[in-house]
N, C-alpha and C positions, 0 to 999 in steps of 0.2 A: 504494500500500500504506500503510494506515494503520499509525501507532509507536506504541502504546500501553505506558506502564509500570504494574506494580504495586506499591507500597511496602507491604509488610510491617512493625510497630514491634514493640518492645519484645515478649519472651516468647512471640512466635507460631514461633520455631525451636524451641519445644520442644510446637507441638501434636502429637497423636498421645500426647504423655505426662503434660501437664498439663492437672487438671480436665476430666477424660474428662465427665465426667454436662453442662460449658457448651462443650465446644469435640469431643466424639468422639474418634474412634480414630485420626481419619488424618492424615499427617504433611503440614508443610510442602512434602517435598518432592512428595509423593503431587498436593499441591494445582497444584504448580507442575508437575506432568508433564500433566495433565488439562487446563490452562491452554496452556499449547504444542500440548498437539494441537487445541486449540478454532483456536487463533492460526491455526495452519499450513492449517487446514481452510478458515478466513474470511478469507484473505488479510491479514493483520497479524503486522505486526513486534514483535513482545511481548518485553521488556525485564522481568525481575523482581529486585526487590532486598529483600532484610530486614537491620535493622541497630535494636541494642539505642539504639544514641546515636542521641541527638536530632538532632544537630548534624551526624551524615551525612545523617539523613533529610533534613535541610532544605537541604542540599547537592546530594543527587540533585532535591528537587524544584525551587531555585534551575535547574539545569542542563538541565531537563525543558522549560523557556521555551522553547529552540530546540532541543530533540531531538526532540519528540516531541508527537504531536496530541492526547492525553488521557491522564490519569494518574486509577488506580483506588488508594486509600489506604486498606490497613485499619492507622489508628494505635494499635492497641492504649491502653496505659492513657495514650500523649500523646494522646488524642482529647479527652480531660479535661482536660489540666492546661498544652500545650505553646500559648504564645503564638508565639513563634519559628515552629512548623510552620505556624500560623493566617496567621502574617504571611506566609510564601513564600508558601503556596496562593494568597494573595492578590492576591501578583502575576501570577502565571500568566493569560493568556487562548486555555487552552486547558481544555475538558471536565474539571470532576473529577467523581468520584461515589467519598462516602462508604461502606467499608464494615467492617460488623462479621459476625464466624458466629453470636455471641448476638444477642438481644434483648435493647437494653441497656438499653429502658424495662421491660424485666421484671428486673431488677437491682439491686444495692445503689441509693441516690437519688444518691449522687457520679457513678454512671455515667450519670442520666440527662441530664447537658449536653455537648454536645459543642460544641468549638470549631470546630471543621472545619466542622458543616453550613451554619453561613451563606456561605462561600464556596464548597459542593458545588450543583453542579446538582441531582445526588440522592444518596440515603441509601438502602442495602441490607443492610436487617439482622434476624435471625434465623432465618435461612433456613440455617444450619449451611455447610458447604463448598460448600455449591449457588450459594451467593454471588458466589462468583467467576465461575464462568460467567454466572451474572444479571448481574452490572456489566460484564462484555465484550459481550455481548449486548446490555445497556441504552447504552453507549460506541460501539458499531458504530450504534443508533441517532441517537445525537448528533451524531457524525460525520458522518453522513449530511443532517441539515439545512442 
């Protein structure tokens, strides 16, 4: 059985209510229920965590080295700006894949760099909540080679 986590950052516990017209209607938790039955259905141990601080996300993902075979990260607005997250990811030699619900090259120009992608295998982004399923999906592939 494959361990796969997904980190959630900063201000994605309030989707569902912020910026309906770049993120929709539906909640964190919405996402994370649809996420567990994908899990359950494809043999995988799905671990989900969201957390404002930086300094836990880089703690879960530090802890992820021997927990777990792949890690899916949407780091909200540290995608841009957190060296810290850039450096854990880095040590990691397990699967990551980037991702975002926007389109971030369809965005302010601050959102189009992200630190993350050079250390993601891949990037999954603006495809709205569908995304998560896409990077379990795209993760169950990786795993597999």
């Amino acid at each position: 059985m494959n361990k796969i986590i997904i980190l959630n950052g900063p201000n994605l516990n309030l989707l569902g209510e912020r910026e309906k017209n770049q993120y929709g209607n539906v909640s964190l938790k919405d996402i994370e229920k649809n996420c567990k039955e994908f899990a359950s259905k494809n043999n995988i141990k799905l671990s989900l965590f969201q957390s404002n601080i930086e300094g836990e996300l880089v703690t879960e993902i530090q802890n992820s080295r021997t927990t777990n075979d792949g890690l899916i990260i949407n780091a909200g607005g540290y995608t841009h700006t957190s060296v810290a997250i850039h450096d854990a990811l880095k040590i990691l030699k397990i699967p990551i894949i980037e991702l975002h619900i926007s389109n971030i090259y369809n965005r302010e120009d601050f959102r189009h760099k992200s630190l993350i992608s050079k250390v993601a295998k891949g990037v999954i982004c603006g495809f709205g909540t569908d995304g998560y399923i896409m990077s379990l999906k795209a993760m169950i592939k990786f795993l597999e080679r």
